[in-house]
N, C-alpha and C positions, 0 to 999 in steps of 0.2 A: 443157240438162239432160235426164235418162234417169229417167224413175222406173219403178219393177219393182213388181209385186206378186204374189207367189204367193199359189197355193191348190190343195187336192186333196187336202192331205195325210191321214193318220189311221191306224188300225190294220187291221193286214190278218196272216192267217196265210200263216207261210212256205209258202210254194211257190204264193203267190197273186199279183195281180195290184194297178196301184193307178196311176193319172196323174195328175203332179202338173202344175200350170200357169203359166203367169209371163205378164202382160198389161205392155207395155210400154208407155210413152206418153211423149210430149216428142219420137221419132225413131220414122219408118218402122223394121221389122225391116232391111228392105234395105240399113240405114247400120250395121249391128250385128252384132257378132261376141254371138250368145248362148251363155251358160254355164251349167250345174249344177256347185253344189260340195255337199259336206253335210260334216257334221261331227257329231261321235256326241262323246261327255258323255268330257271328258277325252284326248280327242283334238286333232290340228288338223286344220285345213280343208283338205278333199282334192277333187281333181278328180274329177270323172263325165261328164263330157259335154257337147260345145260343135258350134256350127252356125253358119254363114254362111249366116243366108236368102238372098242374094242368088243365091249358087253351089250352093247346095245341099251342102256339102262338112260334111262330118263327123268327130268325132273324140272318142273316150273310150276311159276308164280301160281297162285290162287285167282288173278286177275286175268290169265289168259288161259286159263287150264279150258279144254275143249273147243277153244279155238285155234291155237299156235299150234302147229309144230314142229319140233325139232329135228331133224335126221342129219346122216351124213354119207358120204360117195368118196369110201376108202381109195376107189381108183383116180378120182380127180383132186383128191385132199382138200375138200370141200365139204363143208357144213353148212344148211338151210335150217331159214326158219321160214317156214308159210305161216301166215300169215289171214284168217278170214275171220270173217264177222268184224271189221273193223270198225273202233270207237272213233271217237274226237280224241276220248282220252289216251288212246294209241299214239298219238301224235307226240314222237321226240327222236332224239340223234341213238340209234340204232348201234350200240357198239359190241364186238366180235371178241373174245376173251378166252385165254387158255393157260391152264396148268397142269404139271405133271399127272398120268394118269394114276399111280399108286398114291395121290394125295387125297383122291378120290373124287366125287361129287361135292359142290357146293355152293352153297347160294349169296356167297358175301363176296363183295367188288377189289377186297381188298386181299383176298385170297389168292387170286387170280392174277400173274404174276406179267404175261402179256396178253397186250390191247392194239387193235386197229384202229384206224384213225376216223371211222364211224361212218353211219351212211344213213342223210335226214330219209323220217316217214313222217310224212304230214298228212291226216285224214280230216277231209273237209265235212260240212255237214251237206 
């Protein structure tokens, strides 16, 4: 089993900065395909951004490409997402997601087999 926990989140004005963080346990990052989804109030849950600590390989949305990014800290079994140039439309529950590493990379919510219980980002105007 994979338990995720985020934290980081909170308010920040648009065109600010903000890292949110997902601390895994139960598996090395190294066996783990890590994710960000988030999901804003009446919407559904959309990709942002995903990482193979092993490879280093990376992969996000078309909506945060050059602003987000992903990394992770094999020694603290920790994954980031920084976070700049932040929208309004940034604004929703922040959630931390992982599947096995040989299943690969992938951008759909339902792939993804464990979830944290999410951490709000709300950007003000």
């Amino acid at each position: 089993q994979v338990q995720l926990v985020e934290s980081g989140g909170g308010l920040v004005q648009a065109g600010g900065s903000l890292r949110v963080s997902c601390a895994a346990s139960g598996r090395t990052l190294s066996s783990l395909i890590m994710g960000w989804f988030r999901q804003a109030p009446g919407k559904e849950r959309e990709f942002v951004a995903a990482i193979s600590a092993s490879s280093g390989n990376t992969y996000y949305a078309d909506s945060v490409k050059g602003r987000f990014t992903i990394s992770g800290d094999n020694a603290r079994n920790t994954v980031y997402l920084q976070m700049n140039s932040l929208k309004r439309e940034d604004t929703a529950v922040y959630y931390c997601a992982a599947r096995w590493v040989y299943l690969g990379i992938n951008n759909r919510a339902d792939a993804y087999a464990y979830w944290g219980q999410g951490t709000q980002v709300t950007v003000s105007s």
